[in-house]
C-alpha positions in Angstrom: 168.0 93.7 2.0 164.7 92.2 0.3 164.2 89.0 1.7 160.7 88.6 0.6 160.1 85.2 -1.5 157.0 84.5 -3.5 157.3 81.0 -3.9 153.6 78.4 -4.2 155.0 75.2 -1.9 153.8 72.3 0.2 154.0 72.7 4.1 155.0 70.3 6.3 152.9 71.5 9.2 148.9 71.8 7.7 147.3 75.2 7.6 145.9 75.6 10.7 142.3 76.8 9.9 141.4 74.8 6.8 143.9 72.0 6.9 145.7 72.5 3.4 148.9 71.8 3.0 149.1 74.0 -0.7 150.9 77.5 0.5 153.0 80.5 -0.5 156.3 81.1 1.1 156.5 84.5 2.0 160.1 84.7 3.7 162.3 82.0 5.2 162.5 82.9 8.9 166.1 81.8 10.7 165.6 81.6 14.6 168.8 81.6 16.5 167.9 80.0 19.7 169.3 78.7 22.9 171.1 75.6 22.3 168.9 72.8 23.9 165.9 74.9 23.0 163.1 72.1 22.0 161.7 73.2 18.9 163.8 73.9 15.8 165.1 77.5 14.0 164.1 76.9 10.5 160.9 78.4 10.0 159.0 79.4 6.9 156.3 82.3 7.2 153.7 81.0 5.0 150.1 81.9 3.4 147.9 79.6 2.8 146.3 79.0 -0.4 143.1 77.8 0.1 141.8 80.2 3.0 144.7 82.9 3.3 146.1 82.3 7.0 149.1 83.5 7.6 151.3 80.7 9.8 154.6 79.5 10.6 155.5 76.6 8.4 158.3 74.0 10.8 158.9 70.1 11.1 158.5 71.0 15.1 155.7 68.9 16.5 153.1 70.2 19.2 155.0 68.4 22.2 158.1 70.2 21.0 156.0 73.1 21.6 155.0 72.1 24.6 157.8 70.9 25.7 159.7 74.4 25.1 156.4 76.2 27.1 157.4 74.2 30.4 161.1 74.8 30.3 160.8 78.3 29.5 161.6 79.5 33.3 162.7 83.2 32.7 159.2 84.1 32.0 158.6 82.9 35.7 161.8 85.0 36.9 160.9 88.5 34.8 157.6 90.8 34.6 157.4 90.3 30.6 154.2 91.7 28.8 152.2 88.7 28.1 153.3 86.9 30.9 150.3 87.5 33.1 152.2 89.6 34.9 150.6 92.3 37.7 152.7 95.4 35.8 150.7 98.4 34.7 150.9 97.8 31.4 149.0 94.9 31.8 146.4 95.9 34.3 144.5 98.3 32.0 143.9 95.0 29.4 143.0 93.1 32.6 140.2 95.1 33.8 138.6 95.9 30.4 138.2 91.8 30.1 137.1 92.0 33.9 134.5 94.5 32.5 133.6 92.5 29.6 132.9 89.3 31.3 130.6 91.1 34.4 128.6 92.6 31.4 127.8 88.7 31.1 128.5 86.3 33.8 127.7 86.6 37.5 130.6 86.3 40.2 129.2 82.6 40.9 130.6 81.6 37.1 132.8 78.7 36.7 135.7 81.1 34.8 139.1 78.9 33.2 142.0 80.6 31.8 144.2 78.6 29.5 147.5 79.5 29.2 147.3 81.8 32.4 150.8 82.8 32.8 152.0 84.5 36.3 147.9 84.7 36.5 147.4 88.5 36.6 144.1 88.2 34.7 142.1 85.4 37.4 144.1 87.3 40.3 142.0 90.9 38.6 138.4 88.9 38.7 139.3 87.6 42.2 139.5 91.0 43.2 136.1 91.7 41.8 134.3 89.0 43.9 134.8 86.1 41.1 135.6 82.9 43.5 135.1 79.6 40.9 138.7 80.8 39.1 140.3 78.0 37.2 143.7 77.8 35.4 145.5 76.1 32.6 149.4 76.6 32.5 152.2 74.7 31.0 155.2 76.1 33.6 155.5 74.1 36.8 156.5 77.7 38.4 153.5 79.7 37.7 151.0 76.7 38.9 152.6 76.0 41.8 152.4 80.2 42.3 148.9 80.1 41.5 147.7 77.1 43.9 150.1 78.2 46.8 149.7 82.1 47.0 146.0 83.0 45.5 143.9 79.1 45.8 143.2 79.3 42.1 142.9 75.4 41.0 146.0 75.4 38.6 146.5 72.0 36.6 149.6 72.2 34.6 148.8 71.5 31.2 147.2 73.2 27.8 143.7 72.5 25.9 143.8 68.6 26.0 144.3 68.9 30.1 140.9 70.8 30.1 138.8 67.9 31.0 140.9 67.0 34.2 139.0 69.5 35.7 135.8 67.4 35.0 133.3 70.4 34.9 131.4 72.6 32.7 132.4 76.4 32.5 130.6 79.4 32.0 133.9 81.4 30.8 136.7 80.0 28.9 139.6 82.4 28.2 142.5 81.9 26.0 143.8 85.3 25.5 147.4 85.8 23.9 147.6 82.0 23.8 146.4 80.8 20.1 149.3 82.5 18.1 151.3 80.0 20.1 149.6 77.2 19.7 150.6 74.2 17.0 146.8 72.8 16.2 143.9 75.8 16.7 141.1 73.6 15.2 141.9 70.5 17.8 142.2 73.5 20.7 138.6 75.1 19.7 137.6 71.5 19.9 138.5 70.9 23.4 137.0 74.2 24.4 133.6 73.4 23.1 133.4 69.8 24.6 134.5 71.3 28.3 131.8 74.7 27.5 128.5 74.8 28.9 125.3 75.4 26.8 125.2 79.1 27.7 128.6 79.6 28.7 130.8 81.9 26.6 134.6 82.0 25.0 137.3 85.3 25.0 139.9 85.0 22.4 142.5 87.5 22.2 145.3 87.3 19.8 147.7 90.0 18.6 146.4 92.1 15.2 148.5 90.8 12.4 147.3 93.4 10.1 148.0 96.1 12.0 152.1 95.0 12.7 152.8 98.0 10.4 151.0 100.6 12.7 152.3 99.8 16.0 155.8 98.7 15.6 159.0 100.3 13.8 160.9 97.1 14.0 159.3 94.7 10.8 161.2 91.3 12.8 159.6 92.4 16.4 156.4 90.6 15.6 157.5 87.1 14.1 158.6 85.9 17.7 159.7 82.3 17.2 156.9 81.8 19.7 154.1 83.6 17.4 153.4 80.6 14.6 149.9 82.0 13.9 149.0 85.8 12.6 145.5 86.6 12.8 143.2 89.4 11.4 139.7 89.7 12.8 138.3 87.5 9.4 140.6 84.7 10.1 139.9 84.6 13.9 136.3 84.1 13.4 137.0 81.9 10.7 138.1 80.0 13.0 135.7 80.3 15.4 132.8 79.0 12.8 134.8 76.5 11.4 134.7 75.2 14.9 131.2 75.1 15.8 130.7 78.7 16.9 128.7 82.0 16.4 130.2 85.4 17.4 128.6 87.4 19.9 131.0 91.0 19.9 134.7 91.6 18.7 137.1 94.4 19.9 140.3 95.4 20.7 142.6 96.0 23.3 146.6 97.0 23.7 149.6 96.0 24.7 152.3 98.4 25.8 155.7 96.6 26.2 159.4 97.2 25.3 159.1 97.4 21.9 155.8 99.7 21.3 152.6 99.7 21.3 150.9 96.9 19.9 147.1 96.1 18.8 145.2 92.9 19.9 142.1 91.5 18.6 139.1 89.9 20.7 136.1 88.2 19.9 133.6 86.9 22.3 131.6 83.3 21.2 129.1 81.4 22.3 128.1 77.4 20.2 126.0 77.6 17.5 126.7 75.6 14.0 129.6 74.7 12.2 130.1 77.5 9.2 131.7 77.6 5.6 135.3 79.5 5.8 135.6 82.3 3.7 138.8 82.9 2.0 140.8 86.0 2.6 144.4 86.8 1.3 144.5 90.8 1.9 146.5 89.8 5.7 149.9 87.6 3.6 150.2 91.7 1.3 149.7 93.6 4.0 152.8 91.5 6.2 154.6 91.0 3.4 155.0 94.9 3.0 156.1 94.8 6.4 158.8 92.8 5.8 160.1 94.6 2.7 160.9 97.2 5.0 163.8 95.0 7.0 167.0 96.0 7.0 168.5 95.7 10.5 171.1 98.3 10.6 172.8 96.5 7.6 175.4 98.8 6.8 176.8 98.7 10.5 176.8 94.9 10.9 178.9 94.7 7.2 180.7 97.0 8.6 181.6 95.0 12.2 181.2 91.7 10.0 184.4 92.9 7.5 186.6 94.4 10.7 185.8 91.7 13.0 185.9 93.9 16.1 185.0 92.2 19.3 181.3 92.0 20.0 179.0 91.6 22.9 175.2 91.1 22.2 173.5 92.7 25.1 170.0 91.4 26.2 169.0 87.9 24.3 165.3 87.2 23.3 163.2 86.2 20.7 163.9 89.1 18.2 167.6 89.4 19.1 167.7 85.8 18.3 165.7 86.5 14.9 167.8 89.5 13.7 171.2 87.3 14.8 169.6 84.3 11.9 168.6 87.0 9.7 171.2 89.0 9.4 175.1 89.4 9.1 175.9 89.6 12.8 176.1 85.5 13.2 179.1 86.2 11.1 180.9 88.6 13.1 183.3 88.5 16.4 180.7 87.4 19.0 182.9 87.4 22.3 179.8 87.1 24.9 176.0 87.4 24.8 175.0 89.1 28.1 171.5 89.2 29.8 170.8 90.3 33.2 168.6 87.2 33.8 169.6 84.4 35.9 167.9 81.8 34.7 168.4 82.4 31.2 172.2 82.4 32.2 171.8 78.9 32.8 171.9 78.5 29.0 174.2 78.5 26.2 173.8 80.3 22.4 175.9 79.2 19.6 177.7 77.5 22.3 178.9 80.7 24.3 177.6 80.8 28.1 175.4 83.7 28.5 177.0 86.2 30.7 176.0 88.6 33.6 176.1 92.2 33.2 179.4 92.0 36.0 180.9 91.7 32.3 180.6 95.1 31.4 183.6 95.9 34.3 185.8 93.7 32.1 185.1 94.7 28.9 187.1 96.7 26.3 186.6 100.1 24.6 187.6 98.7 21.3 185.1 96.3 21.8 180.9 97.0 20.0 178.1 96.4 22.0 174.9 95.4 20.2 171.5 96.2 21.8 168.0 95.9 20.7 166.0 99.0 19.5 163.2 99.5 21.3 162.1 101.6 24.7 164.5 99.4 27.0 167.5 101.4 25.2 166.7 104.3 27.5 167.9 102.2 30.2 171.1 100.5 28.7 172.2 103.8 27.9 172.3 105.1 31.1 173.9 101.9 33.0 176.6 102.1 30.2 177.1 105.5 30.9 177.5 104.8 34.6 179.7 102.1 34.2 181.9 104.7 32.3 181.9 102.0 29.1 182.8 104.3 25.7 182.4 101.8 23.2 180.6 101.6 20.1 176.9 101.3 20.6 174.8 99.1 17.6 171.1 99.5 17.7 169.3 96.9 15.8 
């Protein structure tokens, strides 16, 4: 299945680097999503053509965003990579930016992490004697967490809140945070106006051009979430285009349920406002990704033609991309089960997502569908326990 489109278009959302609205379609992306989910499906995966950035193109404004950020509770309720979670998958990244910043800032440093999640990265420099800790977060949960159980000054909010804190810093981290976010150059604004002269800026983004190394699964990375893709040219375009000089660049990992995936950091400092330079080498090497989709295609025909009763098992963003991309929207969806409470609280499609108690009551005629990916090691074995003989779909 070659969904692949080459298509010159205008965007409704601007190209967030250079502000064009002149782009290539590269694929239509269909996000199936909870039902009172804030921000909308339909996206377009898009290059631009003045500069080359890959983003998501969608009529969804930044307080939809936003607004989808705060609500988002089941990040609060699980231990998901890029959560700022304390899980050892995480601590490893943790410590080599712990590392990174004592190579340049003293313990007395004013430090501010936007976008902070469950904290584990301020929590890691507390441990190493770092006591001004400061934190940007958009879910009530985690700043309430922060504030209560570790004294980090938590504000709940994203880049525009950063003045609230009405101080200078020496460290401002946004790591994992600007593939989320709907308007970079207005968030690199807010940065510099809230930096000191000397003080410094860690960005950390997921490596677009290296989704083909990491992952076997060509959807994984186009998260409904993920609405920029960077390479290391695009990230400091950014950063110049903003006002800022690069000081070092690297990478780092991150080791979740799906693989092994590569992030990108650069480290900046203010200096002057700099020319972009276009690039278009990231929109071929995605689109290749992409040509190699197929989702198990043959098997979901297949269940789409005999209509056999179906249970998805374990809901997220690329279940819900494969379930708009695919066939399987089409075929007998009974239940969508996921072992989380609060994302039980929710409806898809306008089915109630259901416990895994279900599995008791389930039939052997019945197909279960289950992402591919490590976590499949586990479902396995609890459907083995639970003595359940039905047909098994990976996708």
């Amino acid at each position: 299945m070659n969904l692949v489109c080459d298509i010159n278009m205008n965007s409704f959302r601007k190209c967030p680097i250079c502000e064009s609205n002149d782009v290539k379609l590269i694929i239509p992306l269909n996000y199936i999503q909870f039902d009172d989910c804030p921000i909308h499906g339909n996206n377009n995966l898009v290059a631009c053509v003045s500069c080359g950035f890959l983003f998501n193109d969608t009529d969804s404004k930044e307080e939809d965003y936003e607004r989808y950020y705060a609500q988002k509770e089941y990040n609060f309720t699980g231990n998901c990579i890029g959560s700022g979670s304390i899980i050892p998958e995480e601590l490893i990244r943790y410590e080599i930016i712990t590392q990174l910043i004592q190579s340049y800032k003293p313990s007395t440093s004013k430090i501010l992490d936007i976008g902070c999640g469950k904290g584990g990265l301020l929590i890691n420099l507390k441990n190493q004697g770092y006591t001004n800790l400061y934190a940007l977060e958009l879910l009530p949960q985690f700043v309430d967490y922060l504030n209560h159980n570790y004294g980090i000054n938590t504000i709940q909010g994203s880049f525009q809140q950063i003045s609230l804190f009405s101080t200078k810093f020496d460290v401002i981290i946004a790591s994992n945070v600007l593939e989320h976010i709907f308007d970079l150059n207005l968030a690199l604004q807010y940065i510099s106006q809230n930096l000191g002269e000397e003080g410094i800026v860690y960005l950390e983004v997921p490596n677009a051009k290296n989704y083909p190394s990491f992952n076997n699964y060509p959807l994984f990375d186009f998260s409904h979430e993920h609405i920029n893709h960077f390479d290391y040219h695009h990230l400091t375009n950014l950063a110049k285009n903003n006002g800022f000089d690069l000081i070092l660049k690297g990478t780092t990992f991150i080791k979740g349920g799906f693989g092994k995936g590569e992030c990108i950091y650069i480290v900046i400092k203010k200096g002057l406002k700099q020319q972009k330079i276009p690039d278009f080498t990231l929109s071929d090497t995605v689109t290749n990704v992409l040509m190699s989709y197929s989702a198990n295609s043959k098997d979901i025909q297949e269940l789409m033609q005999n209509q056999l009763p179906t249970y998805i098992w374990g809901f997220s963003s690329y279940m819900g991309l494969i379930l708009g991309m695919s066939e399987l929207q089409a075929c007998n969806i009974i239940g969508i089960i996921d072992k989380d409470e609060s994302k039980q609280k929710h409806t898809i499609m306008g089915k109630k997502i259901l416990p895994l108690k279900i599995f008791d009551k389930i039939s052997n005629y019945s197909v279960i569908i289950i992402p591919t990916g490590s976590y499949v090691i586990e479902m396995r074995k609890i459907l083995r326990d639970k003595n359940i003989k039905c047909p098994i779909i990976q996708v």
